[in-house]
OpenMM code with the backbone's topology and positions (N, CA, C; nanometers):
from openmm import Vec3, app, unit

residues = "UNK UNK UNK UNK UNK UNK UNK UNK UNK UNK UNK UNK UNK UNK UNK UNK UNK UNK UNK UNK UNK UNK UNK UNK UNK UNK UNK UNK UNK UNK UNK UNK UNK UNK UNK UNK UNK UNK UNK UNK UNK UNK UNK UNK UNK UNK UNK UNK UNK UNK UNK UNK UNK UNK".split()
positions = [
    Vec3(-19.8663, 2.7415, 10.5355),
    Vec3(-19.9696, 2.6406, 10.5571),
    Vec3(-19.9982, 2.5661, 10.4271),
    Vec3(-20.0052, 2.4103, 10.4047),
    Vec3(-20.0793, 2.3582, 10.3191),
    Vec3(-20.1758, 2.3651, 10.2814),
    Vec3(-20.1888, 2.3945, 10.1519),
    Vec3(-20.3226, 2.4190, 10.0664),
    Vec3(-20.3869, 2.2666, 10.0739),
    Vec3(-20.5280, 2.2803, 10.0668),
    Vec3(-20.6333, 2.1999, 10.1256),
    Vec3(-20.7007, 2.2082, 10.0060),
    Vec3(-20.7906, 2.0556, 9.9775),
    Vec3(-20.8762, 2.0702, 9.9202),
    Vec3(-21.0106, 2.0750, 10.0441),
    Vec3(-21.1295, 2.1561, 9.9485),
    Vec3(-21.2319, 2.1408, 10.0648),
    Vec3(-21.2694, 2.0288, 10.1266),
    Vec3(-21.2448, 1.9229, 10.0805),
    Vec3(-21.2438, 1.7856, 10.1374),
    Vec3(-21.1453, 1.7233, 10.2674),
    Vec3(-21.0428, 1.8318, 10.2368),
    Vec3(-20.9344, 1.8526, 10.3615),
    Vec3(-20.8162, 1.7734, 10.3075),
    Vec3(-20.8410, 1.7418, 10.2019),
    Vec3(-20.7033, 1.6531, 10.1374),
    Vec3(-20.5728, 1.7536, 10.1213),
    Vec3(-20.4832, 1.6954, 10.1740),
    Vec3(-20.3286, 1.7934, 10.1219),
    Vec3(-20.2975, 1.8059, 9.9862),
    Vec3(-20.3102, 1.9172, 9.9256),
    Vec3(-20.3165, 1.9087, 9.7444),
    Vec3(-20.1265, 1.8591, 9.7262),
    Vec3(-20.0209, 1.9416, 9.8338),
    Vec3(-19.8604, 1.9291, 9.8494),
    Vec3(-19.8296, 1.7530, 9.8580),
    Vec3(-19.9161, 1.7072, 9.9211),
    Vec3(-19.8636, 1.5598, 9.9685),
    Vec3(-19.9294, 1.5032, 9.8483),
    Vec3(-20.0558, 1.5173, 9.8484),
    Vec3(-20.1237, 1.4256, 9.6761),
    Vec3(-20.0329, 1.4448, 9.5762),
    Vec3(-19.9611, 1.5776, 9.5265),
    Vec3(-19.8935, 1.5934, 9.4143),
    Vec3(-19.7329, 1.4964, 9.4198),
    Vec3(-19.6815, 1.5121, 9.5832),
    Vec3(-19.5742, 1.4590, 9.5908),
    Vec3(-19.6090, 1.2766, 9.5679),
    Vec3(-19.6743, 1.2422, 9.5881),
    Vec3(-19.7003, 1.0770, 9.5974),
    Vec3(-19.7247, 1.0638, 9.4459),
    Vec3(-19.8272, 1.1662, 9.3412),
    Vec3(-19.8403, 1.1205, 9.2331),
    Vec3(-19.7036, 1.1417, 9.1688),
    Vec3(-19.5756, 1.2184, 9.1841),
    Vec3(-19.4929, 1.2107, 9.1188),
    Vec3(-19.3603, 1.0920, 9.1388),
    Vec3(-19.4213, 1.0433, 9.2687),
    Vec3(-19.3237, 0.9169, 9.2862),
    Vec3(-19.3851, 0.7732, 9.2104),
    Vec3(-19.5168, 0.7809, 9.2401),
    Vec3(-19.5761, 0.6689, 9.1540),
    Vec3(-19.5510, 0.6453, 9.0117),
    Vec3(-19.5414, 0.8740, 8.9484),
    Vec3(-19.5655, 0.8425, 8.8006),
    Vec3(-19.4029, 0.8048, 8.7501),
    Vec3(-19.2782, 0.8083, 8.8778),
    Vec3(-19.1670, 0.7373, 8.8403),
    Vec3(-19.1354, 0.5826, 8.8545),
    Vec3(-19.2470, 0.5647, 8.9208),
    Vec3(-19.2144, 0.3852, 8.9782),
    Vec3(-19.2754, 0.3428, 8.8148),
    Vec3(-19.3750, 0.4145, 8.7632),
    Vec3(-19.4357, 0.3696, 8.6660),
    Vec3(-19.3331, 0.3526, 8.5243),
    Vec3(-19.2500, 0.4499, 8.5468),
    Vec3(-19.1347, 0.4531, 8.4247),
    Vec3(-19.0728, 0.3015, 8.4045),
    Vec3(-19.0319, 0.3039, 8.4786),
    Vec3(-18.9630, 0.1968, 8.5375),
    Vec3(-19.0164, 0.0539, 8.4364),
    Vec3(-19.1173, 0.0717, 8.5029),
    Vec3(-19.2062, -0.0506, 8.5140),
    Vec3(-19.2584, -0.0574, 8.3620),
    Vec3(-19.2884, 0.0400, 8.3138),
    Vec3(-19.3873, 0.0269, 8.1911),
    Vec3(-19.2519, -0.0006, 8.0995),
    Vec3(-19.0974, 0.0019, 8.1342),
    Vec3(-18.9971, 0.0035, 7.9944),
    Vec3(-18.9892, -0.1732, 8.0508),
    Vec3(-19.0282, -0.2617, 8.1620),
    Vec3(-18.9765, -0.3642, 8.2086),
    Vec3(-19.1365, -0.4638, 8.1270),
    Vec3(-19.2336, -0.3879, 8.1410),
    Vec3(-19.3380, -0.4469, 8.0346),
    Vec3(-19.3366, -0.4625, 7.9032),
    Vec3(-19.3198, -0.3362, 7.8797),
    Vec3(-19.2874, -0.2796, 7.7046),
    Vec3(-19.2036, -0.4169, 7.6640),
    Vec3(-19.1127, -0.4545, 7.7167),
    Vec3(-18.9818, -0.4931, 7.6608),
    Vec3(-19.0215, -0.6942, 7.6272),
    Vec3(-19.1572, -0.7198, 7.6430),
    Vec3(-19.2424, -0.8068, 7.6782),
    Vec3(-19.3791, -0.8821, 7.6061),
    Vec3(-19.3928, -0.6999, 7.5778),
    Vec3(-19.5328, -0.7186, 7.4741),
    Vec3(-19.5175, -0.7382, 7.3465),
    Vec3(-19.6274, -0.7934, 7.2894),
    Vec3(-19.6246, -0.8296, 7.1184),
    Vec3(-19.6884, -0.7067, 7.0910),
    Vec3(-19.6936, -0.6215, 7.0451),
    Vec3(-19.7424, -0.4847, 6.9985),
    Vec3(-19.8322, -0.5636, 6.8620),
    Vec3(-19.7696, -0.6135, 6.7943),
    Vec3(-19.9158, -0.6403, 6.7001),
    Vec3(-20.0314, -0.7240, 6.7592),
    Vec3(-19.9974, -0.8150, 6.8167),
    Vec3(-20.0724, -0.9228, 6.8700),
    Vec3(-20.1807, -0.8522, 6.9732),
    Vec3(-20.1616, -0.7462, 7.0278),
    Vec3(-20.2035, -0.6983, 7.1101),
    Vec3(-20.2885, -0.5974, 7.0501),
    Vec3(-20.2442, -0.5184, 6.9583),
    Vec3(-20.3340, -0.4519, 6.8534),
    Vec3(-20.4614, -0.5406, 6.7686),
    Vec3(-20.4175, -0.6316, 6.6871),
    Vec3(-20.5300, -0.7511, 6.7080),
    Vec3(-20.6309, -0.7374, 6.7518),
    Vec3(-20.5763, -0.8025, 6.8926),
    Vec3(-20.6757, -0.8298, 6.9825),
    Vec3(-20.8132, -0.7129, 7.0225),
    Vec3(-20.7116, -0.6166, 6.9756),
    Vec3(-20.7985, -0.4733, 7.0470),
    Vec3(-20.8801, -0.4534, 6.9192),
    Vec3(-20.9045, -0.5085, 6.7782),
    Vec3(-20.9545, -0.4942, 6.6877),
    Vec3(-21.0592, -0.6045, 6.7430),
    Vec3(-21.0328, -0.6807, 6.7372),
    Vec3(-21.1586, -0.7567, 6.7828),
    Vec3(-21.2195, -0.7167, 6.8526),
    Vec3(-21.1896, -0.6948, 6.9849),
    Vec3(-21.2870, -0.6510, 7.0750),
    Vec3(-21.3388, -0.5103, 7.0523),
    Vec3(-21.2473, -0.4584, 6.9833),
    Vec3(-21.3656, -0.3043, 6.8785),
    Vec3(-21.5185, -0.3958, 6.8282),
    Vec3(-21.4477, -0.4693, 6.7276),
    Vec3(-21.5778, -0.5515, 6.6398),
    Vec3(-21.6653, -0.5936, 6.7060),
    Vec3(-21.6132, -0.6806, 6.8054),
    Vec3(-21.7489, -0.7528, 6.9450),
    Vec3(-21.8063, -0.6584, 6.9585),
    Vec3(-21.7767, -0.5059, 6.9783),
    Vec3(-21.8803, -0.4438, 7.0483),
    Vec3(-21.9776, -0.3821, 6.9540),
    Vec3(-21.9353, -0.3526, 6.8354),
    Vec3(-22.0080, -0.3072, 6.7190),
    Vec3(-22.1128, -0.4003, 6.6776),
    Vec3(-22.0660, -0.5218, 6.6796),
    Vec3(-22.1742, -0.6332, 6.6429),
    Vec3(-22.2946, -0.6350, 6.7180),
] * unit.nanometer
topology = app.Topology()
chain = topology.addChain("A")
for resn in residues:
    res = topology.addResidue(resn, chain)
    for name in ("N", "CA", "C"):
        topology.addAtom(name, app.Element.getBySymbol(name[0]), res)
């Protein structure tokens, strides 16, 4: 029998879907990566550190 969360969720089917997603994600994040300005983007994330400090 499938283990249940008390909520009645299938813990077997949740785990199987998160491990297909966390491969669609491979995929996807080397088809982004290959895209981004890594400094420019670091930057940006400095600023919006500062905005919030201010």
């Amino acid at each position: 029998m499938a283990k249940k969360t008390p909520a009645g969720t299938n813990v077997q089917k949740v785990a199987q879907q998160n491990n297909a997603s966390a491969q669609n994600l491979e995929s996807t994040n080397a088809e982004f990566a290959s895209e981004t300005d890594v400094s420019a983007v670091r930057q940006k994330n400095q600023k919006s550190q500062q905005n919030k400090k201010g």
